[in-house]
C-alpha positions as CSV (number, residue, x, y, z in Angstrom):
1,X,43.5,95.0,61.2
2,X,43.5,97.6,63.9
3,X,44.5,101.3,63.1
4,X,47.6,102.3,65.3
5,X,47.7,106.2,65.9
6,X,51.5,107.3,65.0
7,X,51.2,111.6,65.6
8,X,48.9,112.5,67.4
9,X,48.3,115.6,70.4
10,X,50.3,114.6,73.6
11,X,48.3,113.5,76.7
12,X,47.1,116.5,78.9
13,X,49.4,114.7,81.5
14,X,52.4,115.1,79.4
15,X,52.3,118.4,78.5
16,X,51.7,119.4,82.3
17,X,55.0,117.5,83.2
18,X,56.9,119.5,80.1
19,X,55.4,123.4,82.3
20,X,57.3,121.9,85.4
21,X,60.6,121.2,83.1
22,X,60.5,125.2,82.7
23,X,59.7,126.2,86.4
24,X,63.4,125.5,87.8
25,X,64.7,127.8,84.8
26,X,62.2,130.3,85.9
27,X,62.7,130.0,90.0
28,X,66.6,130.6,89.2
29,X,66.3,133.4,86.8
30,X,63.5,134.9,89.2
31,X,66.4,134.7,92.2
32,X,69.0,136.0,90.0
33,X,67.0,138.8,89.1
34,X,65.7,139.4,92.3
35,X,69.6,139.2,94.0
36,X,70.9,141.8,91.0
37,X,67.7,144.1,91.7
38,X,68.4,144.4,95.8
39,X,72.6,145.1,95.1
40,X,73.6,149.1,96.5
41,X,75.5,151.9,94.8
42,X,77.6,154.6,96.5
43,X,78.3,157.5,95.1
44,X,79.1,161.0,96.3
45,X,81.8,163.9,95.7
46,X,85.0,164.3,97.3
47,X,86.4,167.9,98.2
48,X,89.4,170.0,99.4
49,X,89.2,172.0,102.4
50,X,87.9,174.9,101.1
51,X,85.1,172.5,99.7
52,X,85.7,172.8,96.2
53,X,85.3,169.4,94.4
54,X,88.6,167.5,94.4
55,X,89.3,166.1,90.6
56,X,91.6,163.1,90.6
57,X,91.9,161.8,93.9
58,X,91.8,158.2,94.5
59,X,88.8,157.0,96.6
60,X,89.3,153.8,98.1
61,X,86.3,151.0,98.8
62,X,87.6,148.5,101.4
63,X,85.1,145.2,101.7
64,X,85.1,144.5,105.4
65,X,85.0,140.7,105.2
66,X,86.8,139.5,102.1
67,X,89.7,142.9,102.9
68,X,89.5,143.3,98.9
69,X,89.1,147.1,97.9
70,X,88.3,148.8,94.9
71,X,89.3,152.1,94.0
72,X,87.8,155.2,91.8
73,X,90.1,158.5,90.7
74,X,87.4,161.6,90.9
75,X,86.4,163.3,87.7
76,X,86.6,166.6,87.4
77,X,83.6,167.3,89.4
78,X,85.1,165.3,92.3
79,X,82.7,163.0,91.7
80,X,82.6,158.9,92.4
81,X,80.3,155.5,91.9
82,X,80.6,152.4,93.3
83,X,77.9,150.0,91.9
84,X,76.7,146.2,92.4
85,X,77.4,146.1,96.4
86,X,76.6,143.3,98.3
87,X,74.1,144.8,100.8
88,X,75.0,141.9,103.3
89,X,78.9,143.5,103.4
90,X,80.4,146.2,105.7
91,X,82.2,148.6,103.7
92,X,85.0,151.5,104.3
93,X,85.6,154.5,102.2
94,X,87.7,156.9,102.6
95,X,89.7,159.1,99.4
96,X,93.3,160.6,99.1
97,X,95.0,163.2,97.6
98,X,98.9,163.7,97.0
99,X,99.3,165.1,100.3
100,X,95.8,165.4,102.1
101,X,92.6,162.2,102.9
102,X,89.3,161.8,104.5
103,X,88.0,160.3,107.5
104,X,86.9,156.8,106.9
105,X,83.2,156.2,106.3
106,X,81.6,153.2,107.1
107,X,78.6,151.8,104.9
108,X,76.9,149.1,107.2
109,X,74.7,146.0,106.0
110,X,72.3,147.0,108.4
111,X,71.9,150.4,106.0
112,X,68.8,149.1,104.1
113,X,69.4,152.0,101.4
114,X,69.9,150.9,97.9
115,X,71.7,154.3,96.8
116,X,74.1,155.9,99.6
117,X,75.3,159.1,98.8
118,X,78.6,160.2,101.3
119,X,80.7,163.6,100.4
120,X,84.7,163.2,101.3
121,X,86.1,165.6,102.7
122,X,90.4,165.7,102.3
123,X,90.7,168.0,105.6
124,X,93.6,165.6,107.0
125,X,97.0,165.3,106.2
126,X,98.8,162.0,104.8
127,X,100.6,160.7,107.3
128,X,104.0,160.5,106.1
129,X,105.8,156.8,105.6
């Protein structure tokens, strides 16, 4: 009678084939990572005339090509953040007040920064509707 192995160690060829199983895994999670790591933040303070920081005005994030826009109300330091930007987008940011806004800033996709800090000034009034 002849022995028949039943467990034994895996071929050398088989366990090479099982690594290249795990590579596609490891290419997309690579990318992912890689995508997450090169997204932008804005952030910055907004302020009155007088340039005192401007708590609880509304600053408005306008995505140039899909026209959604995310807003932010100031803390009480004026301050704002925008995180996890698309740097292949156009943005526009400007802020309000009850009665006063900003000029409108544009953050370009040409702007290789990955944190863009931009102070709003409210030194023009609302126009009234």
């Amino acid at each position: 009678m002849r022995s028949v192995r039943l467990a034994g160690p895996a071929p050398r060829w088989k366990k090479s084939y099982r690594c290249l199983g795990v590579l596609p895994v490891a290419l997309l999670a690579l990318t992912a990572w890689a995508q997450q790591s090169e997204l932008r933040t804005v952030h910055g303070a907004v302020l009155d005339k007088m340039e005192n920081p401007a708590s609880s005005a509304v600053v408005y994030l306008k995505n140039v090509r899909t026209l959604t826009v995310k807003t932010y109300i100031s803390d009480r330091a004026g301050e704002y953040r925008f995180s996890g930007l698309d740097p292949n987008v156009d943005y526009e940011l400007h802020a309000e007040s009850e009665t006063m806004m900003s000029n409108t800033r544009t953050i370009s996709s040409f702007d290789s920064r990955k944190d863009i800090v931009i102070s709003l000034k409210l030194d023009k009034e609302k126009k009234k509707s």
